[in-house]
C-alpha positions as CSV (number, residue, x, y, z in Angstrom):
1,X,151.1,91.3,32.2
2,X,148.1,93.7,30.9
3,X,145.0,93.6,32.4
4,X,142.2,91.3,30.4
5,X,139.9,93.4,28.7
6,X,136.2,93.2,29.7
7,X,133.7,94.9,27.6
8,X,130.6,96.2,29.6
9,X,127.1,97.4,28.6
10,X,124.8,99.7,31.1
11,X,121.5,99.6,31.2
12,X,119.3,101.5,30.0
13,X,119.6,105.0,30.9
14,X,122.7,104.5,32.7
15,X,126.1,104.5,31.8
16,X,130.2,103.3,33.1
17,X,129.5,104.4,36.2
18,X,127.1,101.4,37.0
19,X,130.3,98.8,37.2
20,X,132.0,100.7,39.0
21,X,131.5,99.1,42.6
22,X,132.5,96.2,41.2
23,X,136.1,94.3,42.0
24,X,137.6,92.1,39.2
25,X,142.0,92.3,40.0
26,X,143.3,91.1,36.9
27,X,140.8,92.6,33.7
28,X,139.9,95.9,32.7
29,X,136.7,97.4,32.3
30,X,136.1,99.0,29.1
31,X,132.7,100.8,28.3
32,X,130.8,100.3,25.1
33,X,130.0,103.7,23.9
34,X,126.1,104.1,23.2
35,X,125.1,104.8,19.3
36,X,122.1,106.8,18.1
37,X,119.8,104.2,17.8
38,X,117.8,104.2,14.1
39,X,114.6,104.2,14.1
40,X,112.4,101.0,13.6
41,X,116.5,99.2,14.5
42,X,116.1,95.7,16.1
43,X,118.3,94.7,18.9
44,X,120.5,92.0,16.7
45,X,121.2,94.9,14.6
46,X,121.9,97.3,17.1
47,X,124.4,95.2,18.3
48,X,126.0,94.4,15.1
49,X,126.9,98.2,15.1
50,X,128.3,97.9,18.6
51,X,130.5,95.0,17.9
52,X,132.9,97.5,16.0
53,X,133.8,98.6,19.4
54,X,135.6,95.4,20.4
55,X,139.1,94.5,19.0
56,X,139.1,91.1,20.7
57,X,139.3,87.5,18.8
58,X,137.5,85.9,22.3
59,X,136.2,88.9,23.7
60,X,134.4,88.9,27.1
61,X,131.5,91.1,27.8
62,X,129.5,92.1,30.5
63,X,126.2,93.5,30.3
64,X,123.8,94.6,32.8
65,X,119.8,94.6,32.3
66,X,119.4,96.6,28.7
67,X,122.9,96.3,28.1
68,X,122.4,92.0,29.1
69,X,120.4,91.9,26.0
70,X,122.6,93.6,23.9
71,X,125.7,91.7,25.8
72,X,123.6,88.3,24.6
73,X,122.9,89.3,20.8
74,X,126.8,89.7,20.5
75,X,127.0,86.6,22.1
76,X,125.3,85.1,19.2
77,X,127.3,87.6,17.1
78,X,130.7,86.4,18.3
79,X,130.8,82.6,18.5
80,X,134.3,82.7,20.7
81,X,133.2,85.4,22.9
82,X,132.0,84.9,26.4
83,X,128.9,87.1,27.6
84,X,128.3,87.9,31.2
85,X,124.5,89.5,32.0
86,X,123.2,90.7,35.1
87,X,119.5,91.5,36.1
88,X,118.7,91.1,32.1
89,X,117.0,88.2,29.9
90,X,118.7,86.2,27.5
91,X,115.7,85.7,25.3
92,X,112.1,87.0,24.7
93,X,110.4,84.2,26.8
94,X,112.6,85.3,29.6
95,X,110.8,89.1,29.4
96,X,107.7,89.6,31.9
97,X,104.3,89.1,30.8
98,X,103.2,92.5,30.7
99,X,106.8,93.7,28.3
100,X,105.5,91.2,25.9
101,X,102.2,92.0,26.2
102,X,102.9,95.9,26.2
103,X,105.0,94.7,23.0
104,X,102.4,92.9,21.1
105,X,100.1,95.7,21.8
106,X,102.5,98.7,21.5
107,X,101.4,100.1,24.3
108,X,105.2,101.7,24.8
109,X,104.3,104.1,27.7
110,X,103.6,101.0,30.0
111,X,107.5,101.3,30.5
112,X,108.1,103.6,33.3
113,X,111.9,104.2,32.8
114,X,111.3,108.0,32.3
115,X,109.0,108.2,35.1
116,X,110.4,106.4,38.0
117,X,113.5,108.5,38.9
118,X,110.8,111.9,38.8
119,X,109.8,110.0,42.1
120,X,111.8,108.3,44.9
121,X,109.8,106.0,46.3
122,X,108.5,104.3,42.7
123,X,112.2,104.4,41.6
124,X,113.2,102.6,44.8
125,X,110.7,99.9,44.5
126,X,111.3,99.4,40.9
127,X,114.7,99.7,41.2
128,X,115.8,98.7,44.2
129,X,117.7,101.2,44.9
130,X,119.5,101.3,48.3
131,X,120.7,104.6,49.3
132,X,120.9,108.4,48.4
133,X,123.8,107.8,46.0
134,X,122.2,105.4,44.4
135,X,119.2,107.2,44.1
136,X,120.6,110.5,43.0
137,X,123.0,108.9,40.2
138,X,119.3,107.1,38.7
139,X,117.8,110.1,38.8
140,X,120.8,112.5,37.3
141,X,121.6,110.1,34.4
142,X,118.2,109.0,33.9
143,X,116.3,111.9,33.8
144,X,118.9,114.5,32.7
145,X,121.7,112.7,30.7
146,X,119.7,110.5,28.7
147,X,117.6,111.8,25.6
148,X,114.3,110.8,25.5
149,X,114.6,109.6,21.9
150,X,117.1,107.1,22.8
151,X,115.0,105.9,25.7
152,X,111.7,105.7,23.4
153,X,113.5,103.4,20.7
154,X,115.6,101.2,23.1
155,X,112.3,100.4,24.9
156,X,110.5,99.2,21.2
157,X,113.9,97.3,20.6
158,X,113.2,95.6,23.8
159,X,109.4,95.2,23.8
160,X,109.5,93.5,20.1
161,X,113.0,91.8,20.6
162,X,112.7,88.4,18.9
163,X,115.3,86.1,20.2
164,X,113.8,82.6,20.8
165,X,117.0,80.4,22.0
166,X,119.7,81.9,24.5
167,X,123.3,81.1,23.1
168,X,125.5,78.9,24.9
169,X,128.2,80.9,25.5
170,X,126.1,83.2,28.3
171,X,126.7,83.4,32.1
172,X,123.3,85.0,33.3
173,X,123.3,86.3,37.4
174,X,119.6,87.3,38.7
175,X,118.3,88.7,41.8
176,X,115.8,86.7,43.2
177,X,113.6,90.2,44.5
178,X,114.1,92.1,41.2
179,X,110.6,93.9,40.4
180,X,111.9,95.2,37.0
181,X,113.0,92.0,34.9
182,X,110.5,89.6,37.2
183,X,112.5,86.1,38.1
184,X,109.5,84.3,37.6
185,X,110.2,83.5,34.0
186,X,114.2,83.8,34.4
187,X,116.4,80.7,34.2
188,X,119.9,82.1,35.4
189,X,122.7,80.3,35.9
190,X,123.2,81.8,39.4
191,X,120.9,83.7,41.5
192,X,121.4,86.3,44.3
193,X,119.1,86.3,47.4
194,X,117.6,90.1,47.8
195,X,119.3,90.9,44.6
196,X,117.0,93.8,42.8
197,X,117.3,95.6,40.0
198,X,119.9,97.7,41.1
199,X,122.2,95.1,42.7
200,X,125.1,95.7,40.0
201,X,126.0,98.1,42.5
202,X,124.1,97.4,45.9
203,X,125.3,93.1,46.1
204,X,128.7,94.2,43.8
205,X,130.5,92.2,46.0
206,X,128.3,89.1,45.7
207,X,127.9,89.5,41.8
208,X,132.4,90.7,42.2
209,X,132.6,87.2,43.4
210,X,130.1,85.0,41.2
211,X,132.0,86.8,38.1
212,X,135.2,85.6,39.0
213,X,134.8,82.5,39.7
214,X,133.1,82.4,36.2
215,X,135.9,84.0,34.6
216,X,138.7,81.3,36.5
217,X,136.5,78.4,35.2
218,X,136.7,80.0,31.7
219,X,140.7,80.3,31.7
220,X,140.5,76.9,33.6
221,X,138.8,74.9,29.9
């Protein structure tokens, strides 16, 4: 039997790689390729232009921070699907006070995703990262791989992203310590003690195990 196709987001500024301490036996991980992003594009429409990427009639898709909130407007997209998101927001109201504030304002450069892998100690306390590979794949993919265009307008997709209701058919996992997407304002369905930004890859066993057992209850309806 083939495995069961998962389609998975990064965040932003990251890419494949970021899933790929994860353990799911039984589905295949398949990357959503990253488009140019137009200028002045909102995230529902972004997304719309991603959803060409999945030939599924119930597709499942994982998202992670960024790639959550794109993972949730295809959610909305895609009635049958099932979204996954890790160390993301399903909505605006779930976005820290100062994102929505920055938003309002346009004050864009309040964002540090360009600036923290330049230094090691403000990407590990943003991030959460946990060790030299960690650190070195933020900073190589981040700082070198990822066009500052593409960072600019994914950041004013984010800061001025609209959605007021989280769909229904979203399984959201948050870390309780994350200093990027703050869990004051989160409602997850799950959370993960010490989880941080980064912990896609740093609790992949933890987040391995919550998404199974998420995916069994699915095939289990």
């Amino acid at each position: 039997m083939s495995a069961t196709r998962i389609y998975c987001l990064s965040g932003l500024g990251a890419d494949f790689r970021i899933f790929r301490q994860l353990q799911l036996p039984g589905y295949q991980l398949v990357p959503v390729e990253w488009l140019a992003i137009q200028k002045a594009e909102t995230l529902p429409q972004y997304a719309s232009r991603l959803a060409a990427q999945i030939n599924e009639q119930e597709p499942l898709i994982l998202g992670v921070s960024f790639g959550g909130m794109l993972a949730t407007e295809l959610a909305a997209l895609l009635p049958h699907s099932r979204a996954f998101i890790v160390s993301s927001c399903k909505c605006r109201a779930e976005l820290p006070a100062w994102m929505r504030l920055a938003g309002r304002l346009q004050l864009h450069r309040v964002v540090p995703y360009q600036l923290a892998p330049r230094h090691a100690g403000l990407g590990r306390f943003i991030f959460d990262t946990r060790s030299t590979e960690e650190e070195r794949y933020l900073k190589q993919i981040m700082l070198q791989q990822t066009h500052p265009h593409f960072i600019a307008r994914a950041v004013h997709m984010i800061l001025h992203w609209q959605r007021r209701q989280a769909p229904a058919n979203v399984f959201h996992v948050h870390g309780r310590t994350d200093r990027l997407l703050l869990p004051g304002r989160c409602q997850p369905h799950h959370w993960i003690d010490d989880g941080g930004h980064f912990m896609i890859w740093n609790k992949a066993a933890s987040i391995s195990q919550l998404l199974m057992q998420a995916l069994d209850a699915r095939t289990a309806e």
